[in-house]
Backbone and ligand atoms as CSV (ligand in chain L), in Angstrom:
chain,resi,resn,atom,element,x,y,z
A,1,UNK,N,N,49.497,124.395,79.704
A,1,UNK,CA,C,50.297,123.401,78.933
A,1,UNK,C,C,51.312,122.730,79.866
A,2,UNK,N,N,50.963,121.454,80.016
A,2,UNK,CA,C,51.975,120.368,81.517
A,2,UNK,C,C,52.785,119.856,79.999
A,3,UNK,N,N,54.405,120.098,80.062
A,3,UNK,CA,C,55.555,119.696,79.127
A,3,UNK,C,C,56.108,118.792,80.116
A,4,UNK,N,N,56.627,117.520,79.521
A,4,UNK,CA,C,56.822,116.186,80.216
A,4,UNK,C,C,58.577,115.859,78.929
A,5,UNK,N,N,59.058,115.446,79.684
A,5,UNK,CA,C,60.353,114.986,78.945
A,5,UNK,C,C,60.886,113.415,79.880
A,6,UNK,N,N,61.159,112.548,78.607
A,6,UNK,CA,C,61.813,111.124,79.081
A,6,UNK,C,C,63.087,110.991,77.944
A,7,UNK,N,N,63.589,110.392,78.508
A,7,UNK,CA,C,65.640,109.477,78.090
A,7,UNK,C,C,65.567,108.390,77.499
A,8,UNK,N,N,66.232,108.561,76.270
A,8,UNK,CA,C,66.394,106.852,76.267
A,8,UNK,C,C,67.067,106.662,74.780
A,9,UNK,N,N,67.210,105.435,74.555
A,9,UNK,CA,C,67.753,104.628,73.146
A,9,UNK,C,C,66.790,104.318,72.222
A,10,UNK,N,N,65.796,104.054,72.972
A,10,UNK,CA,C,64.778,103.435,71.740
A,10,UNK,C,C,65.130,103.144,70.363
A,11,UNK,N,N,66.125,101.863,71.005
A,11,UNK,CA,C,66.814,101.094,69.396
A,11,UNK,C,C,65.391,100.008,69.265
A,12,UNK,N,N,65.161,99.436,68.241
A,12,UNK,CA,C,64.608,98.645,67.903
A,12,UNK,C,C,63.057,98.556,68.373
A,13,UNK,N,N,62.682,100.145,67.770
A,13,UNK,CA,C,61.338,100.212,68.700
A,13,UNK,C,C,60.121,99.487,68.617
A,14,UNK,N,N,59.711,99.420,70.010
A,14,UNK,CA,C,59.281,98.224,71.009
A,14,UNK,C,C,57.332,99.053,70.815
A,15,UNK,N,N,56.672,97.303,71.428
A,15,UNK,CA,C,55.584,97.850,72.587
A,15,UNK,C,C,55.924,98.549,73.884
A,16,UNK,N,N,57.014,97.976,74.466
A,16,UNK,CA,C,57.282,98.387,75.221
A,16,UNK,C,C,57.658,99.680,75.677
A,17,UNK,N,N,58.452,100.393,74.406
A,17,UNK,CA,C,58.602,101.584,74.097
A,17,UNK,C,C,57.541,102.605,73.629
A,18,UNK,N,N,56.532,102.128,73.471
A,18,UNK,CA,C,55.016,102.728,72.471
A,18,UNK,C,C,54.339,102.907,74.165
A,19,UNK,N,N,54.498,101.699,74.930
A,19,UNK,CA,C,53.481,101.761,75.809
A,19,UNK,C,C,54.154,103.222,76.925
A,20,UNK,N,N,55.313,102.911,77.480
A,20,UNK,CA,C,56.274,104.230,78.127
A,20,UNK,C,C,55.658,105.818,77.611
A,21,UNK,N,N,56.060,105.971,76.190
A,21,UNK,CA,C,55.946,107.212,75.528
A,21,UNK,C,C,54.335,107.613,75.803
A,22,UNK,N,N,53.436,106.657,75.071
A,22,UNK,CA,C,51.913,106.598,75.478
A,22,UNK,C,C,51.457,107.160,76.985
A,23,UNK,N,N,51.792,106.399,77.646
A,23,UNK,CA,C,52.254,106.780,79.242
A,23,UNK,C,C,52.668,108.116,79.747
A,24,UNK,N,N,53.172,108.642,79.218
A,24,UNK,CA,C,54.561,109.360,79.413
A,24,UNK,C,C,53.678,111.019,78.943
A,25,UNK,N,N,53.177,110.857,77.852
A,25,UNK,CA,C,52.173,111.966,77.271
A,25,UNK,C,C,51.436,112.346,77.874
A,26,UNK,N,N,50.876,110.863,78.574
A,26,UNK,CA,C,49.415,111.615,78.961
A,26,UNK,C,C,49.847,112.218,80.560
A,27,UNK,N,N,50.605,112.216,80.851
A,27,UNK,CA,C,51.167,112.970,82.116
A,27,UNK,C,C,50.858,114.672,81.631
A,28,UNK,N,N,50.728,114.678,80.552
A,28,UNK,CA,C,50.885,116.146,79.780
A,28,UNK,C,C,50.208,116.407,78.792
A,29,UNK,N,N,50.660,117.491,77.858
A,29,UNK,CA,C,50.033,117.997,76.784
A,29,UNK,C,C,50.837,117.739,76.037
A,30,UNK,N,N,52.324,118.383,76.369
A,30,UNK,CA,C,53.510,118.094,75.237
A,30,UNK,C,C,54.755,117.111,75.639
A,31,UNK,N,N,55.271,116.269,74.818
A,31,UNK,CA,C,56.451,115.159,75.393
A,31,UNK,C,C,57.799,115.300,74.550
A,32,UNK,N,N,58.699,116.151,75.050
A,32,UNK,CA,C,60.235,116.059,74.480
A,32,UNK,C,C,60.377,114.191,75.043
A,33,UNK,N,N,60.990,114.089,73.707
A,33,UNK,CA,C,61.846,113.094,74.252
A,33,UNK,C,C,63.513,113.320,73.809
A,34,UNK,N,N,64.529,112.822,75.005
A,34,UNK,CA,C,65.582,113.237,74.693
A,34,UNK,C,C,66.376,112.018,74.255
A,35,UNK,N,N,66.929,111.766,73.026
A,35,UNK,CA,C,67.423,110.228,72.553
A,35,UNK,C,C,68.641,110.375,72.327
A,36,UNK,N,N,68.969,109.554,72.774
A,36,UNK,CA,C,70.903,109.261,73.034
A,36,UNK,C,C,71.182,109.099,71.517
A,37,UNK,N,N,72.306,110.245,71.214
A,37,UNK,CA,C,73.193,109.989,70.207
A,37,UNK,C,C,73.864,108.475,70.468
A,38,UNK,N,N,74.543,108.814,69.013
A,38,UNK,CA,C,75.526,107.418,68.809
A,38,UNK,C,C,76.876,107.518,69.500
A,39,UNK,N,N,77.554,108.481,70.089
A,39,UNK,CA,C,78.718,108.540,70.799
A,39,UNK,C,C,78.102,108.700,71.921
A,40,UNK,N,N,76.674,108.941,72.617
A,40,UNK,CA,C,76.514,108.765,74.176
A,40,UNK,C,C,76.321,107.258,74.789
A,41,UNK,N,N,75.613,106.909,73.445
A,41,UNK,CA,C,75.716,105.499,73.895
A,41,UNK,C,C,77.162,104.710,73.803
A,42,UNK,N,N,77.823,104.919,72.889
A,42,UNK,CA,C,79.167,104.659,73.008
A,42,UNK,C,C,79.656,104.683,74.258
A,43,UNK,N,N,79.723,105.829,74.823
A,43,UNK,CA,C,80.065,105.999,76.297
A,43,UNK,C,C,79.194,105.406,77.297
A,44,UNK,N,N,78.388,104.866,77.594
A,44,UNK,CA,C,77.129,103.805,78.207
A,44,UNK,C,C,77.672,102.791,77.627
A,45,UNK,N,N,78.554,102.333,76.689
A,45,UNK,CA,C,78.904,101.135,76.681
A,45,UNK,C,C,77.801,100.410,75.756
A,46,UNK,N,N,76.448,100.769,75.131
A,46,UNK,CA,C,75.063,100.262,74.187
A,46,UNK,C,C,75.476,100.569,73.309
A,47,UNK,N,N,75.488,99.103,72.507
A,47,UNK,CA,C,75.441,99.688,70.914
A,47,UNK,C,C,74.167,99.274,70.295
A,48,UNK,N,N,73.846,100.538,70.214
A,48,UNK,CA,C,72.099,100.070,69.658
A,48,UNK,C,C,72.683,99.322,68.122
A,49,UNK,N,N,71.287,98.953,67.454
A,49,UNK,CA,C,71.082,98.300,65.683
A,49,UNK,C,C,71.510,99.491,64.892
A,50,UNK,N,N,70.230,100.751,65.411
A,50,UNK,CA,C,70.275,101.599,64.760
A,50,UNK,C,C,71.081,102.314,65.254
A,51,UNK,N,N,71.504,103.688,63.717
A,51,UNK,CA,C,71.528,104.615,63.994
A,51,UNK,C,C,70.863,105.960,64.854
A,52,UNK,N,N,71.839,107.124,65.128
A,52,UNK,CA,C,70.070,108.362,65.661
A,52,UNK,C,C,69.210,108.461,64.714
A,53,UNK,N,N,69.620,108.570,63.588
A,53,UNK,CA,C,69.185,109.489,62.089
A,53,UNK,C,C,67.906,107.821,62.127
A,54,UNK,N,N,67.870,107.278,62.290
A,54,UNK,CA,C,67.039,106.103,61.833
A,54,UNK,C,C,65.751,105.811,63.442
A,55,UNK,N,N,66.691,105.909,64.458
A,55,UNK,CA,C,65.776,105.602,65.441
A,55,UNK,C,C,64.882,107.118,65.707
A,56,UNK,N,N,65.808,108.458,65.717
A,56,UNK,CA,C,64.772,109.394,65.400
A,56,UNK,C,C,63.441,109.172,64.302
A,57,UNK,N,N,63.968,108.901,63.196
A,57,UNK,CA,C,62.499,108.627,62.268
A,57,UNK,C,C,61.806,107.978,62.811
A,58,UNK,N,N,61.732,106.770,63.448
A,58,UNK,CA,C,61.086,105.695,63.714
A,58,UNK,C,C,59.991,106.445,65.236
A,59,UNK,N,N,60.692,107.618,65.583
A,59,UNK,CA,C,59.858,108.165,67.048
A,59,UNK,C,C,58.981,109.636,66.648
A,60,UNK,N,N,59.936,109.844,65.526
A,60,UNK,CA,C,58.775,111.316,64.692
A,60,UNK,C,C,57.510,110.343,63.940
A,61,UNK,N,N,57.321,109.886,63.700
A,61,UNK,CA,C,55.935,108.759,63.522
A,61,UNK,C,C,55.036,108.761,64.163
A,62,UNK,N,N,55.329,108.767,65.667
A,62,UNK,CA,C,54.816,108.381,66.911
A,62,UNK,C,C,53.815,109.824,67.212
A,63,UNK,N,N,52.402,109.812,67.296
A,63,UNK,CA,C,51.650,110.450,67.847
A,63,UNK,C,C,51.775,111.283,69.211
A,64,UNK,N,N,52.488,110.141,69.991
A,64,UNK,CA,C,52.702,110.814,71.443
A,64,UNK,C,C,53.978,111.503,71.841
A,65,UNK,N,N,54.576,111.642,70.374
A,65,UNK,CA,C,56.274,112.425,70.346
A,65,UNK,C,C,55.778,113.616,70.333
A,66,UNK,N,N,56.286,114.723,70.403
A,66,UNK,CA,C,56.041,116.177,70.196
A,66,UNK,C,C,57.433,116.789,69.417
A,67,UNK,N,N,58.223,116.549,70.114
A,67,UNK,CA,C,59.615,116.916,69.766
A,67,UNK,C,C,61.111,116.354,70.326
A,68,UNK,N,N,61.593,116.061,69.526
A,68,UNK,CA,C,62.993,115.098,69.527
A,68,UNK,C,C,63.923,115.886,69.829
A,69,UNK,N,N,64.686,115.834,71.101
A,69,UNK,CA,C,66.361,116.519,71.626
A,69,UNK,C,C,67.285,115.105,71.128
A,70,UNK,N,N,68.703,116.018,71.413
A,70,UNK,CA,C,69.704,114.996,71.233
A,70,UNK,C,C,70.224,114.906,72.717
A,71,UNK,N,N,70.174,113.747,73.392
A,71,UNK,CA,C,71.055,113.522,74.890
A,71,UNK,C,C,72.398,113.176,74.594
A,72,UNK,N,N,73.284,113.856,75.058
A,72,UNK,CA,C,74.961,113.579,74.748
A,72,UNK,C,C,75.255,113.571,75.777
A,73,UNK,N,N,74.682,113.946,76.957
A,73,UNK,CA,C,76.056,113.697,78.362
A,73,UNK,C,C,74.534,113.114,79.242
A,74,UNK,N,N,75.512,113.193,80.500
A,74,UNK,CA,C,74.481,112.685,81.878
A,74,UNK,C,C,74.393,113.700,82.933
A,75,UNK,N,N,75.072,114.671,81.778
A,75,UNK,CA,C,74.690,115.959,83.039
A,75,UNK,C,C,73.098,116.748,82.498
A,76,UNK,N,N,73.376,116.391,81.251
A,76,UNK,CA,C,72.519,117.809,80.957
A,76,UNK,C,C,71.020,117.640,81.566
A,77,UNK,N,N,70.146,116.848,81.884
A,77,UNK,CA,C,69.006,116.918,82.544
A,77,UNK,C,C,68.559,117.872,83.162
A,78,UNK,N,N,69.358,118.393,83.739
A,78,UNK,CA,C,69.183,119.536,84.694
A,78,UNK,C,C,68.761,121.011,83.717
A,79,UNK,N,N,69.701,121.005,83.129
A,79,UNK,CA,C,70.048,122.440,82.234
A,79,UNK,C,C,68.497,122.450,80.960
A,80,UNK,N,N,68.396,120.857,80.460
A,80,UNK,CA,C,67.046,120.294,79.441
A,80,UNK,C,C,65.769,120.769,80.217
A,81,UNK,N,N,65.642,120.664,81.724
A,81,UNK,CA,C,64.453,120.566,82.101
A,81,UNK,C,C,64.077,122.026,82.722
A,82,UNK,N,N,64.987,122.920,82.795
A,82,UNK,CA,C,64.944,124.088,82.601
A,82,UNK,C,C,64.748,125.156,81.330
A,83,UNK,N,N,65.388,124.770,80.295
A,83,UNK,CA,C,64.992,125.328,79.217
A,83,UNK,C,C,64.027,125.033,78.423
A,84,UNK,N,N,63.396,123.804,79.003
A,84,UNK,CA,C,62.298,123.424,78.254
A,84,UNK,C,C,61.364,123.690,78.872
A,85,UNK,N,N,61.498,124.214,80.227
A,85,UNK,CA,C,59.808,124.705,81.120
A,85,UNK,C,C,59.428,123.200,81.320
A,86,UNK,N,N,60.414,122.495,81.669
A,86,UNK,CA,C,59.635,120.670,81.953
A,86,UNK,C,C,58.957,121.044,83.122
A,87,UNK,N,N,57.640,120.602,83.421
A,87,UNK,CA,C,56.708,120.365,84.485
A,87,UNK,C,C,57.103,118.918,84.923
A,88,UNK,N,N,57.479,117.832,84.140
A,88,UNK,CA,C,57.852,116.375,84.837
A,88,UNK,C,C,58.103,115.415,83.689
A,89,UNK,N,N,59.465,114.965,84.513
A,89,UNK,CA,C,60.509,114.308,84.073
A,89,UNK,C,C,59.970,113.017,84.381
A,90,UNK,N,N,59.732,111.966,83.465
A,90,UNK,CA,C,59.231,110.310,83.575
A,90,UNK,C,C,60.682,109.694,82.777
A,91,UNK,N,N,60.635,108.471,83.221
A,91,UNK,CA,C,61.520,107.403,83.083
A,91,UNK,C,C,60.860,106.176,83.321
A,92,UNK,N,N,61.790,105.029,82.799
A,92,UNK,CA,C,60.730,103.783,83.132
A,92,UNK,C,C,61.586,103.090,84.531
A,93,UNK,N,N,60.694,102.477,85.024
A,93,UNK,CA,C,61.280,102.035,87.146
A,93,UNK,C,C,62.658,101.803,87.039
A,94,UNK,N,N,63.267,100.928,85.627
A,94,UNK,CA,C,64.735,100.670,85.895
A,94,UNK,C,C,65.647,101.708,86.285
A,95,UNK,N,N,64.981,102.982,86.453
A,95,UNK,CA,C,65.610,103.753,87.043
A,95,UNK,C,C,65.384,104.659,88.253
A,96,UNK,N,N,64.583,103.778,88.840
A,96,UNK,CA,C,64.194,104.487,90.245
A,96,UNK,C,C,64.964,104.935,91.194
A,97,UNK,N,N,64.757,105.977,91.159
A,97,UNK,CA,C,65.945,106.880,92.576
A,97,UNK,C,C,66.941,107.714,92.241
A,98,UNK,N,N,67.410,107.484,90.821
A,98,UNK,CA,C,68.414,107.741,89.851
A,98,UNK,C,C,68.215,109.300,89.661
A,99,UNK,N,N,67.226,109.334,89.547
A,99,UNK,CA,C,67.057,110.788,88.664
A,99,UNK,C,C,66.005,112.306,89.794
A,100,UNK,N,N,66.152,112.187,91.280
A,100,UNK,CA,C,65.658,112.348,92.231
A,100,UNK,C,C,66.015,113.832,92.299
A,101,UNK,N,N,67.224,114.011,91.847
A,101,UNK,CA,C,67.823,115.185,91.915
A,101,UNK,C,C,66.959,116.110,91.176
A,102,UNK,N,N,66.025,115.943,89.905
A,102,UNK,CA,C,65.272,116.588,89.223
A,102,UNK,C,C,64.274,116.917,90.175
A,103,UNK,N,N,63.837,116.677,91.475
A,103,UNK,CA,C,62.846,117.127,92.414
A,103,UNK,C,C,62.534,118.720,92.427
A,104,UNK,N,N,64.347,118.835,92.166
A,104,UNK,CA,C,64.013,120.554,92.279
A,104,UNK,C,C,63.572,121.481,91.388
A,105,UNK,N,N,63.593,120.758,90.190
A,105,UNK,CA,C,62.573,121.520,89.240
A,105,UNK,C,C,61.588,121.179,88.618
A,106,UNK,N,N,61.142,120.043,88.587
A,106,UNK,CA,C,59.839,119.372,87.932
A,106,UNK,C,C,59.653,118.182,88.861
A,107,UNK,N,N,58.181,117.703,88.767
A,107,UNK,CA,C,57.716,116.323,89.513
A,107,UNK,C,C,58.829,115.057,88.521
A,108,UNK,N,N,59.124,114.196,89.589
A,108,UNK,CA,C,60.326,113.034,88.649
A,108,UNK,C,C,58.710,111.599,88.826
A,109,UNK,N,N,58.869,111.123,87.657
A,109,UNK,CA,C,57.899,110.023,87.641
A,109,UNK,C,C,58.602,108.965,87.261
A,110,UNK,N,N,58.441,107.862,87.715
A,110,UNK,CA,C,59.161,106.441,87.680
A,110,UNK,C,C,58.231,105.627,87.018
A,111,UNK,N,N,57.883,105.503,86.024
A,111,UNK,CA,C,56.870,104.106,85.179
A,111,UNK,C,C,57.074,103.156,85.042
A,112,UNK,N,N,56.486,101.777,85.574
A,112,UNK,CA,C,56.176,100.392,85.423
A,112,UNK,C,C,57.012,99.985,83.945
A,113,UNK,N,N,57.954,98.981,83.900
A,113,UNK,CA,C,58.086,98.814,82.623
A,113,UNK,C,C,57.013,97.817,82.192
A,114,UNK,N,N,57.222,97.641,80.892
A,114,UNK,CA,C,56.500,96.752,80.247
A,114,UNK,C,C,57.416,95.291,80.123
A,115,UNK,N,N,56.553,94.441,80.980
A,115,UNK,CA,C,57.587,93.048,81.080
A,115,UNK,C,C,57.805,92.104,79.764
A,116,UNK,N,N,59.094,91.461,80.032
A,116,UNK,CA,C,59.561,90.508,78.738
A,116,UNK,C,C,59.752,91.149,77.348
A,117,UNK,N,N,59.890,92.567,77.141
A,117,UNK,CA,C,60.307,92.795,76.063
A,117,UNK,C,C,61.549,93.856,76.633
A,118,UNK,N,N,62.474,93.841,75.080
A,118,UNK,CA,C,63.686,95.164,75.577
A,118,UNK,C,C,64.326,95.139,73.884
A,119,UNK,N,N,64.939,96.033,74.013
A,119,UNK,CA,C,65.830,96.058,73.002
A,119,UNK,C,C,67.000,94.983,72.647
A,120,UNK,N,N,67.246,94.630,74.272
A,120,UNK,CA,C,68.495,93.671,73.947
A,120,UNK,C,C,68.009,92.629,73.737
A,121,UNK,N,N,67.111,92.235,74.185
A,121,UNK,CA,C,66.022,90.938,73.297
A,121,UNK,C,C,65.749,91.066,72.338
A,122,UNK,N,N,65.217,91.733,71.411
A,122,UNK,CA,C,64.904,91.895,70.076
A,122,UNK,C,C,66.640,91.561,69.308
A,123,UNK,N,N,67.599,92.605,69.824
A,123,UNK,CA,C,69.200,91.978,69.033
A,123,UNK,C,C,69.389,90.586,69.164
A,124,UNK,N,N,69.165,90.080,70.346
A,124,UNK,CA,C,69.415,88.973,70.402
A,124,UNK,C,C,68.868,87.950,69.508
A,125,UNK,N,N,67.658,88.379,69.163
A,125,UNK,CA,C,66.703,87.647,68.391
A,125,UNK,C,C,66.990,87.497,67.060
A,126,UNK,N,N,67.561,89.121,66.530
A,126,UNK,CA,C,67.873,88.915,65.127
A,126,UNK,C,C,69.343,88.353,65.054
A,127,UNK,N,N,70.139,88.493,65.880
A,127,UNK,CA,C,71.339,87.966,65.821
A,127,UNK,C,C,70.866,86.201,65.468
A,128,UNK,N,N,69.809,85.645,66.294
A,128,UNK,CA,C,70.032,84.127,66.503
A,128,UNK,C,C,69.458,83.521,65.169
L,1,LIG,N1,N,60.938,100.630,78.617
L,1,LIG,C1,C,59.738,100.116,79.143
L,1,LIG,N2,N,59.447,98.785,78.982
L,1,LIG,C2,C,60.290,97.972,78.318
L,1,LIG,C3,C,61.499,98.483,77.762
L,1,LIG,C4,C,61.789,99.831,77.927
L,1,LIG,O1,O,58.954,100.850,79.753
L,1,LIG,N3,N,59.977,96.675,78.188
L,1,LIG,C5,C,61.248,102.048,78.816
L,1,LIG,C6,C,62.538,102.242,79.612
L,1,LIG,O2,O,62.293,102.076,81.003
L,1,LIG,C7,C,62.896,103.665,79.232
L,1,LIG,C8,C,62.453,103.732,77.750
L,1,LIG,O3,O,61.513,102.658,77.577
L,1,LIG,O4,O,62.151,104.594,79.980
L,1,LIG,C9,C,63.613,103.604,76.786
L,1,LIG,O5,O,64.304,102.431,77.155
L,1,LIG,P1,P,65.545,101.828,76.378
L,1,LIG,O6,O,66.662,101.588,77.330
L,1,LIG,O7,O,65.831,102.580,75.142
L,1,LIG,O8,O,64.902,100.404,75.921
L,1,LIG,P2,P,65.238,98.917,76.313
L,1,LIG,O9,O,64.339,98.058,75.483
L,1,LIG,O10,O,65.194,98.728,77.804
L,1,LIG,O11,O,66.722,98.783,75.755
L,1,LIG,P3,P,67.954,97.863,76.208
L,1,LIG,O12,O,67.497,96.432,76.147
L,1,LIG,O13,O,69.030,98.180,75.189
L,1,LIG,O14,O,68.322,98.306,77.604
């Protein structure tokens, strides 16, 4: 069993976000994903649309979810990918190099985003 864990907001979920997670699975068998509360993003300065309680539902749907953490700081990666037996940590390229430090306990994978879509495009959209 290869356990794979990725980060993120997934406000206003995307293709772009379907295609990552999709991605992201098949690295494995099982996929934590760890989704930023509403006070981590606070502190990141993102204010997603949604709520957690709403963008969680919207990712327990998802076939290629396995199981939903809560991310509250920018430390915990380390401590997540240990207690979860992570074999490899994926992210999408906007964060290449960032997360390198995970070398020492699981393979770190950097994925292609999916171009012209994002979350802050979609706000923007319903805002206009
Ligand atoms: N992602 C992707 N392709 C996109 C948008 C996001 O592969 N077009 C990936 C990100 O690289 C990340 C995950 O999806 O690994 C969650 O990204 P998140 O920041 O929640 O989504 P964005 O749409 O980028 O949100 P924002 O515009 O608020 O930054």
């Amino acid at each position: 069993m290869r356990r794979v864990i990725t980060y993120g907001t997934f406000d206003t979920l995307h293709y772009g976000h379907i295609r990552l997670l999709k991605r992201a699975r098949a690295l494995g068998d099982y996929l934590i994903v760890a989704l930023s509360s509403d006070a981590f993003n606070a502190e990141k300065g993102k204010k997603a649309k949604f709520s957690f309680e709403d963008r969680k539902t919207d990712l327990e749907a998802l076939k290629y979810v396995d199981l939903i953490i809560e991310e509250n700081t920018w430390d915990q990666k380390s401590t997540d990918v240990q207690a979860h037996d992570i074999d490899v940590f994926t992210i999408g390229d906007d964060w290449t190099g960032e997360f390198d430090f995970l070398k020492e306990h699981c393979d770190v994978v950097y994925m292609p985003r999916t171009p012209e879509i994002s979350s802050t495009l979609i706000r923007g959209r319903a805002a206009g």
